[in-house]
C-alpha positions as a Markdown table, in Angstrom:
| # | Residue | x | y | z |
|---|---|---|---|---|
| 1 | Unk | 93.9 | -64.1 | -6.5 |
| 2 | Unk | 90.3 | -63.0 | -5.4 |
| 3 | Unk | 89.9 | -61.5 | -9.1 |
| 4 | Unk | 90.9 | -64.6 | -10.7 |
| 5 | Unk | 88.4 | -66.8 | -8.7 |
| 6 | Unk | 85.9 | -64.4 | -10.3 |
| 7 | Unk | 86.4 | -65.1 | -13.3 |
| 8 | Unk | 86.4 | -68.8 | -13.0 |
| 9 | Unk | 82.9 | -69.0 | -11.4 |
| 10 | Unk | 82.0 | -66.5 | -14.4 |
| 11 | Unk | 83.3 | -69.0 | -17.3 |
| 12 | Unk | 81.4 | -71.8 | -15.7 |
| 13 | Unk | 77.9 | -72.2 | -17.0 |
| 14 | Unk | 74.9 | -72.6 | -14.7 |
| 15 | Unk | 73.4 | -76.3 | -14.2 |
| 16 | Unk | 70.5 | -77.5 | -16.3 |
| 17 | Unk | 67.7 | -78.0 | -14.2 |
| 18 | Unk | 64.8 | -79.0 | -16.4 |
| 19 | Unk | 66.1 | -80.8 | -19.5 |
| 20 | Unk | 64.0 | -78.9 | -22.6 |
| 21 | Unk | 62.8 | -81.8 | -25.1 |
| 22 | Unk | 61.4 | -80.7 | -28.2 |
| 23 | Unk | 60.0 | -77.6 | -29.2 |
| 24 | Unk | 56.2 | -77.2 | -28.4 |
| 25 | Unk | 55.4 | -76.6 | -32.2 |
| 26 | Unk | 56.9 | -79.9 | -32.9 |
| 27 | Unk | 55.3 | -81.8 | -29.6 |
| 28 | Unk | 52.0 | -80.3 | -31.5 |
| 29 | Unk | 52.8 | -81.7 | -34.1 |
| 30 | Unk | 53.2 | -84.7 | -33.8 |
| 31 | Unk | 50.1 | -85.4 | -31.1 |
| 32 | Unk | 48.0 | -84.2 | -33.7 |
| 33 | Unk | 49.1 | -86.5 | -36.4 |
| 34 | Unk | 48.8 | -89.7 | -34.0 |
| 35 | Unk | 45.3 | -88.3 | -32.8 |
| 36 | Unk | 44.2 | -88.4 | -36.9 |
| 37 | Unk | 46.2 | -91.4 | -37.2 |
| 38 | Unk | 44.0 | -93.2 | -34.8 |
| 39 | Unk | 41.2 | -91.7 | -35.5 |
| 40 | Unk | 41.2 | -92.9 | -39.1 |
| 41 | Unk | 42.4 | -96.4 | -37.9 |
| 42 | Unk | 39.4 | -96.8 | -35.4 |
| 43 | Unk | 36.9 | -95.7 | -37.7 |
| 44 | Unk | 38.4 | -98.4 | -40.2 |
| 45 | Unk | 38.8 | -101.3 | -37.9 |
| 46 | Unk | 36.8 | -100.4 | -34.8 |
| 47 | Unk | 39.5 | -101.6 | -32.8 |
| 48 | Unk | 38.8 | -99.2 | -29.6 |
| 49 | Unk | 35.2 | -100.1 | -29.5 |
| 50 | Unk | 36.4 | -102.9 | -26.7 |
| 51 | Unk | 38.4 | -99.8 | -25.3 |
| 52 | Unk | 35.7 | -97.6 | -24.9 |
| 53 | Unk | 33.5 | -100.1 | -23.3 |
| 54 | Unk | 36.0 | -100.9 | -20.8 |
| 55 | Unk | 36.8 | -97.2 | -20.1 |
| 56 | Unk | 32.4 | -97.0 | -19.8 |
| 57 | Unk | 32.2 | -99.0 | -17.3 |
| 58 | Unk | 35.2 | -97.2 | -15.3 |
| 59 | Unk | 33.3 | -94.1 | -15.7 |
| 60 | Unk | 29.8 | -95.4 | -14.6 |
| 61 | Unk | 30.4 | -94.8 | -11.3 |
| 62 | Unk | 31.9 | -91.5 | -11.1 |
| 63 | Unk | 29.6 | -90.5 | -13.3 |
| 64 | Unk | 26.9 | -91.3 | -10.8 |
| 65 | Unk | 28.9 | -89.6 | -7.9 |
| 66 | Unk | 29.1 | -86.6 | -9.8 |
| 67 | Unk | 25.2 | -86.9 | -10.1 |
| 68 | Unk | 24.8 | -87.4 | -6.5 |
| 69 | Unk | 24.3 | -83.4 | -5.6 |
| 70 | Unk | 21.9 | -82.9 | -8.2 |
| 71 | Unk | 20.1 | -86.2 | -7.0 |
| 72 | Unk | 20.1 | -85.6 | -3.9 |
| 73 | Unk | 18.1 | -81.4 | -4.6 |
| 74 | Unk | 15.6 | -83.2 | -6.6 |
| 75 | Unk | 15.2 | -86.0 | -4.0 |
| 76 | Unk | 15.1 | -83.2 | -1.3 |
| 77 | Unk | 12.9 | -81.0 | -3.5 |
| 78 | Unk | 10.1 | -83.8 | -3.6 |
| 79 | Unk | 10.4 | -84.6 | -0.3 |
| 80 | Unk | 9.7 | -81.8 | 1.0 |
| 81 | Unk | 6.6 | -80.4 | -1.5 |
| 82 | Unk | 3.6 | -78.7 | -0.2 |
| 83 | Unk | 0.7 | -80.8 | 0.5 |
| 84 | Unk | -1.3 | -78.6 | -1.9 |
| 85 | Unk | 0.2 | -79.4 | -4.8 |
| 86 | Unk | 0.5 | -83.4 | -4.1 |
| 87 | Unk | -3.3 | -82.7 | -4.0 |
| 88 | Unk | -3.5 | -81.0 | -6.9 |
| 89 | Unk | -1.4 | -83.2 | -8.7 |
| 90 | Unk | -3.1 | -86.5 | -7.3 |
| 91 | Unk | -6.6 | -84.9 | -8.7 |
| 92 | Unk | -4.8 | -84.0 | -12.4 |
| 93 | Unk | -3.8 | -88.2 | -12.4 |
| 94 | Unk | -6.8 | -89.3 | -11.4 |
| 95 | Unk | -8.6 | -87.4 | -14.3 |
| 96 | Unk | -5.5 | -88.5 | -16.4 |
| 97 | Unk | -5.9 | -91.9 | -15.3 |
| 98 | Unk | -10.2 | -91.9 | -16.0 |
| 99 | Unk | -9.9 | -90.8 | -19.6 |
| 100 | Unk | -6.9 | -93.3 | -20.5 |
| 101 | Unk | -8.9 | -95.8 | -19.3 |
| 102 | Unk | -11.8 | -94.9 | -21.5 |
| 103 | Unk | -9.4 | -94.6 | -23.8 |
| 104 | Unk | -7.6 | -98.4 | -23.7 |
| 105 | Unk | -11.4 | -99.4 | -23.4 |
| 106 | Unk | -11.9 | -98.3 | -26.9 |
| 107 | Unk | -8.1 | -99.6 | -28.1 |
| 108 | Unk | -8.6 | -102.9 | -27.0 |
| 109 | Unk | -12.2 | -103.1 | -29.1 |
| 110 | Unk | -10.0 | -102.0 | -31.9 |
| 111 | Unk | -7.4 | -104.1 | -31.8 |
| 112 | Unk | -10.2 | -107.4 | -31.4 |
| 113 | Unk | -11.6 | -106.1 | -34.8 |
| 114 | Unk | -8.2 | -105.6 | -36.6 |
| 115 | Unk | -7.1 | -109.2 | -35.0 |
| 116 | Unk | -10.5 | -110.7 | -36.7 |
| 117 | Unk | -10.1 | -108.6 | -40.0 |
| 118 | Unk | -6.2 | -109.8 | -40.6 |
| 119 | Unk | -7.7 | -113.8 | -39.9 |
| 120 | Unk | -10.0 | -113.1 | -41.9 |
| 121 | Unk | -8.0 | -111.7 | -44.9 |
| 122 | Unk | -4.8 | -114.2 | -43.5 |
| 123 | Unk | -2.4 | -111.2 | -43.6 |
| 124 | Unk | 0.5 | -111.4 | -40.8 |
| 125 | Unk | 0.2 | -109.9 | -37.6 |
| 126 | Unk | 2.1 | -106.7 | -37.2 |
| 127 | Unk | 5.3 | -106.9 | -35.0 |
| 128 | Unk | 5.2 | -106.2 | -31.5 |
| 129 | Unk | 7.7 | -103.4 | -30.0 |
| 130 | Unk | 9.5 | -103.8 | -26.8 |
| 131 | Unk | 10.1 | -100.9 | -24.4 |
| 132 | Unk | 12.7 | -100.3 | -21.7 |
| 133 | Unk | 12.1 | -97.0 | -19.2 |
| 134 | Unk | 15.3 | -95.1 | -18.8 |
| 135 | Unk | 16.7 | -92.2 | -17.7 |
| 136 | Unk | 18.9 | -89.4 | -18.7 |
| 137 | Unk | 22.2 | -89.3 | -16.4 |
| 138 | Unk | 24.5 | -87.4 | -19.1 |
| 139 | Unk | 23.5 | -84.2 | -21.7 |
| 140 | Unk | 26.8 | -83.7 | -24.5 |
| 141 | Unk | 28.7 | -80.7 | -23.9 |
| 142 | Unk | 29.4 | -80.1 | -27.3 |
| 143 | Unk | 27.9 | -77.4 | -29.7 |
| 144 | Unk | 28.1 | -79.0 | -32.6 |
| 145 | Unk | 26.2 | -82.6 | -31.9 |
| 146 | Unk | 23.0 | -83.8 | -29.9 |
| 147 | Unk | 23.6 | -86.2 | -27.5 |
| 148 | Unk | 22.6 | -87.5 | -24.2 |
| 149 | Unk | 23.6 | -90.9 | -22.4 |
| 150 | Unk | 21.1 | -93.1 | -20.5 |
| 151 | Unk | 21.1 | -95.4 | -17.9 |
| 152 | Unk | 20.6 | -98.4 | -19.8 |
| 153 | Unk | 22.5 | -100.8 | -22.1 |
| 154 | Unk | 23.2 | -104.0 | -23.2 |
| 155 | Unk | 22.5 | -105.9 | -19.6 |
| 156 | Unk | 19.1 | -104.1 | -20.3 |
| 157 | Unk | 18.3 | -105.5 | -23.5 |
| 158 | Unk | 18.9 | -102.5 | -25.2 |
| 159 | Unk | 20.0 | -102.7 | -28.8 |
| 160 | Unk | 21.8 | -100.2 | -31.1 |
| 161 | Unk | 19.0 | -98.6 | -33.3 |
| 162 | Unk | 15.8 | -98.6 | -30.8 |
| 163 | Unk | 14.0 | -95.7 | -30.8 |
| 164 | Unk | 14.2 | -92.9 | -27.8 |
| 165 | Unk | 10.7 | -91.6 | -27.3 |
| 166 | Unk | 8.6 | -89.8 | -24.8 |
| 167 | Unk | 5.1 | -88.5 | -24.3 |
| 168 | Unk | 4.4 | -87.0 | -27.2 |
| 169 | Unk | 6.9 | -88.5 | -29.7 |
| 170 | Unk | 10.3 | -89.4 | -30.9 |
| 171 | Unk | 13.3 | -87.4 | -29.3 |
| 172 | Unk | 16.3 | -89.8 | -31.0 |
| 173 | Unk | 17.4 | -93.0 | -31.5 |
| 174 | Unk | 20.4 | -95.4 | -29.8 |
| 175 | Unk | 23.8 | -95.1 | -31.5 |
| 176 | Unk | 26.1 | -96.5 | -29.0 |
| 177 | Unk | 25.6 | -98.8 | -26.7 |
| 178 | Unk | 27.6 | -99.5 | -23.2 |
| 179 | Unk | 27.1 | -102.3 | -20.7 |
| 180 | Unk | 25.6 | -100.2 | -18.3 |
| 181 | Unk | 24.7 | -97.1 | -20.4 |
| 182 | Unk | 23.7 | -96.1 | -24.0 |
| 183 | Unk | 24.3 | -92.8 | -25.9 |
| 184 | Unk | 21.5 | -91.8 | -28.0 |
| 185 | Unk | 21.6 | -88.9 | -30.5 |
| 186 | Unk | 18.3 | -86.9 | -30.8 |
| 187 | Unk | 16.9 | -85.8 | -34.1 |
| 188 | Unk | 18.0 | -82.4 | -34.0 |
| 189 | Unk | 21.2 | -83.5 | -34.6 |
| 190 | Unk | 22.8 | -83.0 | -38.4 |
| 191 | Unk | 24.1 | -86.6 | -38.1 |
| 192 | Unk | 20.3 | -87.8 | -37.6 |
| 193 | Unk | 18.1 | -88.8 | -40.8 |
| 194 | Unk | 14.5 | -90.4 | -39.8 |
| 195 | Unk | 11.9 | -91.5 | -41.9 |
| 196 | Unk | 8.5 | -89.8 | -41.5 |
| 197 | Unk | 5.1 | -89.6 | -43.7 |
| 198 | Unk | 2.4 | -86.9 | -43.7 |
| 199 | Unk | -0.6 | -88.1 | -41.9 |
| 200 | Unk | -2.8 | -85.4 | -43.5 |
| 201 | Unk | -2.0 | -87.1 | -46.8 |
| 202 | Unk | 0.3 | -90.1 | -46.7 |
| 203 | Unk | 3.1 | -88.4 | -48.0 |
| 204 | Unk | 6.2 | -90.5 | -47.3 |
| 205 | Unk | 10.0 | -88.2 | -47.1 |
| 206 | Unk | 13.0 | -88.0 | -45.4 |
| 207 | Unk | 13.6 | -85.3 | -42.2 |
| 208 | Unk | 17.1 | -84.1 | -41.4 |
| 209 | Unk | 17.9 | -82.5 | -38.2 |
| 210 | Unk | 19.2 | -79.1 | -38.1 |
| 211 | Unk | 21.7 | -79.1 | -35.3 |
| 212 | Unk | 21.6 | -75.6 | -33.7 |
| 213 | Unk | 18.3 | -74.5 | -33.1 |
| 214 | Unk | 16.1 | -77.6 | -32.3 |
| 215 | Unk | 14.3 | -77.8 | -35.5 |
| 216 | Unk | 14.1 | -80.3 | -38.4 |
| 217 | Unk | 14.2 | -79.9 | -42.1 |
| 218 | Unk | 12.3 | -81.4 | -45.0 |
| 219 | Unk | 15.2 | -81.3 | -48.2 |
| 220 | Unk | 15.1 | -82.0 | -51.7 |
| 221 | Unk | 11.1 | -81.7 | -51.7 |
| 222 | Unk | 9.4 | -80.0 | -55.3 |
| 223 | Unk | 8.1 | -76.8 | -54.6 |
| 224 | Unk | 4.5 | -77.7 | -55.4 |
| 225 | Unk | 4.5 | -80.2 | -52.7 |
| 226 | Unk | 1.7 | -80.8 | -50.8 |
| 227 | Unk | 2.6 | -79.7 | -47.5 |
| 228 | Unk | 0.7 | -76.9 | -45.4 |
| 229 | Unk | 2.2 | -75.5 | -42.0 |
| 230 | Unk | 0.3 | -77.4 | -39.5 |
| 231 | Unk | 0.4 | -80.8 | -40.5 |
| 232 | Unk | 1.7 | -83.3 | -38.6 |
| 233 | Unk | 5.3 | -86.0 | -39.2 |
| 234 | Unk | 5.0 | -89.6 | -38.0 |
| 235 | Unk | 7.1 | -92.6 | -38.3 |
| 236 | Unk | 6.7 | -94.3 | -41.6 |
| 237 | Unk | 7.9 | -97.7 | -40.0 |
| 238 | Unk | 9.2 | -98.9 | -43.6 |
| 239 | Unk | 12.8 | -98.6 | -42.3 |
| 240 | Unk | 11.9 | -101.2 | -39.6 |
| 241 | Unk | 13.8 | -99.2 | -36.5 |
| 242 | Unk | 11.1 | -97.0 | -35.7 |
| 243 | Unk | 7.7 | -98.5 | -35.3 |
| 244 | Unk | 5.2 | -96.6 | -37.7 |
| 245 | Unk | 2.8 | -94.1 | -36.1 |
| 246 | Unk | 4.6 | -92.3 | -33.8 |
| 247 | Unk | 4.6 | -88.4 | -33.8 |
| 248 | Unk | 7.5 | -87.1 | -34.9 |
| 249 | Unk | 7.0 | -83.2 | -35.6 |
| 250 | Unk | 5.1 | -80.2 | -37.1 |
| 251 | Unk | 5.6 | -78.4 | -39.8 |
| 252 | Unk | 6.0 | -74.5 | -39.0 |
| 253 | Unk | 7.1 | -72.8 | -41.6 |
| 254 | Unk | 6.6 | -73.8 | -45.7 |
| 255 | Unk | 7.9 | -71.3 | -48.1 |
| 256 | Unk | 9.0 | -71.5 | -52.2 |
| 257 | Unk | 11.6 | -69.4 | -53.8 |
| 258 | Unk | 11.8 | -68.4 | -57.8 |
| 259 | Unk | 15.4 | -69.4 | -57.6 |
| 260 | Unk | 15.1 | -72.8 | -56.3 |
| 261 | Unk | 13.2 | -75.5 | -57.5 |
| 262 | Unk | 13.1 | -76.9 | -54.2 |
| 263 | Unk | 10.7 | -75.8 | -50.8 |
| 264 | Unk | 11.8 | -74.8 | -47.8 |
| 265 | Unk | 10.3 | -77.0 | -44.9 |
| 266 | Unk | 11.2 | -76.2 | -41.2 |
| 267 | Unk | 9.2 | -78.5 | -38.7 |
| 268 | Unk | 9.5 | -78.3 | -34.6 |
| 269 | Unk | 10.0 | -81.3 | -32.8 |
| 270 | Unk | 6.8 | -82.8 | -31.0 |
| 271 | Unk | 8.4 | -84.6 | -28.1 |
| 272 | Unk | 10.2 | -82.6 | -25.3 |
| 273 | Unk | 13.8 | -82.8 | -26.5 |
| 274 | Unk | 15.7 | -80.9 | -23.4 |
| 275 | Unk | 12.8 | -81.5 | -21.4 |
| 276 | Unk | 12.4 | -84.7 | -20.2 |
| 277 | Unk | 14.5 | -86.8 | -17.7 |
| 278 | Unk | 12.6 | -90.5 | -18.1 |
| 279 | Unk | 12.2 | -91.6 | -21.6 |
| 280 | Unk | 11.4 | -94.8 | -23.2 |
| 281 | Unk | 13.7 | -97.4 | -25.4 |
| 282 | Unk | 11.6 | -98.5 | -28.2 |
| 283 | Unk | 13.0 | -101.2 | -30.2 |
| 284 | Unk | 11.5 | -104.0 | -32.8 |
| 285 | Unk | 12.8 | -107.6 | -31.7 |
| 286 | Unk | 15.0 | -108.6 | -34.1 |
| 287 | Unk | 14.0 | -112.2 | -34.7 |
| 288 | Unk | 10.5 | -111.2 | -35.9 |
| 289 | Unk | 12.3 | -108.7 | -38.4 |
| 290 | Unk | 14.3 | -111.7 | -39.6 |
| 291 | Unk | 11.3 | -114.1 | -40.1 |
| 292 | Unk | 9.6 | -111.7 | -42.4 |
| 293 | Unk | 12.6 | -110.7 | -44.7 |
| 294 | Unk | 13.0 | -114.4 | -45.0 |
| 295 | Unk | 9.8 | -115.0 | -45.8 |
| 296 | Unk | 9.2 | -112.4 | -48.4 |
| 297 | Unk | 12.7 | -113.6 | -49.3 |
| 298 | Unk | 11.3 | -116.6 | -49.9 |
| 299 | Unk | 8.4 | -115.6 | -52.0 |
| 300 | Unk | 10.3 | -114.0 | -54.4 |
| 301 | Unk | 12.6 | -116.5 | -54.8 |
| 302 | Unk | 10.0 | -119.4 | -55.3 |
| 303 | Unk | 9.0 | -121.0 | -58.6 |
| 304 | Unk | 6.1 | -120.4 | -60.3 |
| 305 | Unk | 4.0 | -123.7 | -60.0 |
| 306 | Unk | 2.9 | -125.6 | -62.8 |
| 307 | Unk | -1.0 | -124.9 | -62.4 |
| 308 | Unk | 0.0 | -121.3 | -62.4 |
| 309 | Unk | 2.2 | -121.2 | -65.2 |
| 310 | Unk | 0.9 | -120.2 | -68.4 |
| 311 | Unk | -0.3 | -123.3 | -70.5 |
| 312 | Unk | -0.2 | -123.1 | -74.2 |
| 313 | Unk | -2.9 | -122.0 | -76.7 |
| 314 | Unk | -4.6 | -125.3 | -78.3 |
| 315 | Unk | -6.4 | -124.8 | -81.4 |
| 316 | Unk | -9.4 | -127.2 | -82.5 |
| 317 | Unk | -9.0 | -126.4 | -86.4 |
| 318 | Unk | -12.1 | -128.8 | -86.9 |
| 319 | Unk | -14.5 | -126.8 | -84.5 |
| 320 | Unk | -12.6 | -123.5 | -85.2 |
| 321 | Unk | -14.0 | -120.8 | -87.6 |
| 322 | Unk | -11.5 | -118.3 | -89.4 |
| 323 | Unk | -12.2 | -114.9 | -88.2 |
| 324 | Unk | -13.5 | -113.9 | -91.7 |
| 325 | Unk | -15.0 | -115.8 | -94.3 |
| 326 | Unk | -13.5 | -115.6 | -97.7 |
| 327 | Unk | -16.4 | -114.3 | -100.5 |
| 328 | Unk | -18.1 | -117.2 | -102.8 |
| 329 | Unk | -16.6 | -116.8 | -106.0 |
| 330 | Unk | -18.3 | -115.9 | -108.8 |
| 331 | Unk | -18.6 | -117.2 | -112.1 |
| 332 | Unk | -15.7 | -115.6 | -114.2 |
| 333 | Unk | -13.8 | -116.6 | -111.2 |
| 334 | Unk | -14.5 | -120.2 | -111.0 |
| 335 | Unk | -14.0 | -120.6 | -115.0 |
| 336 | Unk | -10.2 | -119.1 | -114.2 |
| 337 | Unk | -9.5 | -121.0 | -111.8 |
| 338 | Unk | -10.1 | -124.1 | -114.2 |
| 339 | Unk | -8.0 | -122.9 | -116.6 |
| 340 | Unk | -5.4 | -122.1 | -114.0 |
| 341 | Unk | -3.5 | -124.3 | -111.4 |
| 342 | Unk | -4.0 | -123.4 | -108.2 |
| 343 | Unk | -0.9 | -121.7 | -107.0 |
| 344 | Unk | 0.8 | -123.1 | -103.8 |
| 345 | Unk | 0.8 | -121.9 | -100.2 |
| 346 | Unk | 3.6 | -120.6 | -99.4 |
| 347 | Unk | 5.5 | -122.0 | -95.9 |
| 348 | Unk | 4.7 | -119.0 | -93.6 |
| 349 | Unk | 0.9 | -119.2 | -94.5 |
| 350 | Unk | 0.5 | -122.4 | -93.2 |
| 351 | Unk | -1.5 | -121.6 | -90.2 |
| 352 | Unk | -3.7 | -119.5 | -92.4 |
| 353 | Unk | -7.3 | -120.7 | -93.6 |
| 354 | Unk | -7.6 | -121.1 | -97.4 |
| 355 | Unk | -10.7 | -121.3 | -99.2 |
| 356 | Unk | -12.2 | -124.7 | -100.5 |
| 357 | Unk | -11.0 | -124.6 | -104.3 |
């Protein structure tokens, strides 16, 4: 009887505890085909964009909790620095201070002069940039782009576009803006084209980041270009995002190849790319932009006037000489043309001078 009780327990099966769904190959699967499916769909429709915003400003402030340590040891850190180097550093501003003084001194004669010059030739003024001081709160993660996020966005005024600079030059521009934050991607990155001229010589071209060692790159340039190591890249400004003049790198290394028609053009980065925690959002206001292009808009679509259209050519035949005065006929010609009719003008010759007969 015992035996038989065995072999019942034996023929039962044991329970199911965790129910087994699909297989994981197929859970992969499919995850990855929704994750390119809306991928593709929000780069189509931007439909997330209202998502992401939302999600943001969740994020905001656990992103500044998890900054709270590191604020704190810098916070601590200046708090507690020796009195020498506040000293030291008080006497480096001061003499920072003095020669930018001397310097604005001689800026603001300048820019009386250039004001007087443009009324004097009645060119427009040039347009006015507007800055916002922010601060780095976020550095990307990932290898393979260059990005950092700022504490500023669009309840700062900050527009998609504005340029991210610092001491010494351009570090990136705005690509994404939050309510409360903005992402910017720096030049480095492969994403990132900027336009830049050669202040040595004028030269206007295109400079691509690199991506993975902090450097920038001058493509499709002939190899007898004229560019030395040395010179410096500033903004063109002819895009209208970055204002024009600002530093953007130096060339370091210019080589040419006999099997490439092309040079090879590697320039550092002048501003302090992973250096510097405050930056500054330049940006160009947008309604000045619009009033010029619809004013040069406007002069190329107007008509020309009637006092500057060309007028006719009028001809006074009685005052008017021909260009070359027909020889006096001779006698043996005169007694022909007796004896002959005169033969007739033909109708294409009619604005042609004929001799008196």
């Amino acid at each position: 009887m015992m035996r038989g009780i065995h072999q019942n327990f034996d023929q039962q099966q044991a329970p199911a505890f965790f129910a087994r769904g699909p297989s994981p190959l197929a859970r992969l699967s499919f995850f990855t085909a929704l994750s390119l499916a809306l991928m593709a769909t929000d780069s189509r429709l931007q439909y997330l964009s209202g998502v992401r915003e939302n999600l943001m400003t969740l994020l905001h402030p656990l992103q500044i909790v998890a900054n709270a340590p590191s604020d704190l040891y810098h916070f601590t850190d200046e708090y507690f620095s020796t009195h020498h180097h506040l000293l030291n550093e008080n006497a480096r501003l001061k003499k920072q201070a003095l020669m930018q003084d001397i310097a604005l001194q001689r800026l603001t004669i300048l820019n009386l002069e250039n004001t007087n010059l443009r009324n004097l030739l009645e060119a427009k003024q040039s347009l006015l940039e507007t800055s916002t001081l922010a601060e780095v709160i976020h550095v990307g993660r990932d290898a393979f782009t260059k990005k950092i996020i700022v504490n500023r966005g669009k309840n700062h005024n900050v527009v998609t576009g504005a340029a991210a600079v610092d001491a010494k030059g351009v570090i990136g521009q705005v690509t994404r803006t939050y309510p409360s934050s903005s992402e910017i991607t720096l030049i480095t990155d492969k994403s990132l084209a900027i336009p830049i001229q050669i202040e040595r010589n004028g030269l206007r071209a295109i400079a691509f980041g690199k991506g993975r060692d902090n450097t920038l790159d001058l493509p499709y340039l002939p190899a007898n270009v004229d560019i030395r190591r040395g010179d410096k890249l500033v903004t063109s400004g002819i895009d209208g995002v970055y204002p024009a003049g600002l530093a953007v790198a130096t060339v370091t290394e210019m080589r040419t190849t006999q099997d490439s028609p092309f040079a090879h053009i590697v320039c550092v980065p002048a501003g302090g790319i992973e250096n510097n925690r405050q930056i500054l959002l330049v940006s160009i206001p947008q309604a000045e932009l619009e009033t010029v292009n619809e004013t040069v808009v406007s002069e190329k679509s107007k008509p020309v006037s009637s006092s500057t259209a060309a007028k006719p050519v009028t001809t006074n035949t009685a005052n008017e000489k021909p260009a070359q005065e027909p020889p006096l006929p001779s006698e043996k010609t005169t007694q022909k043309t007796t004896e002959k009719p005169a033969p007739k003008p033909l109708a294409n010759d009619g604005h042609r001078p004929h001799a008196q007969q």
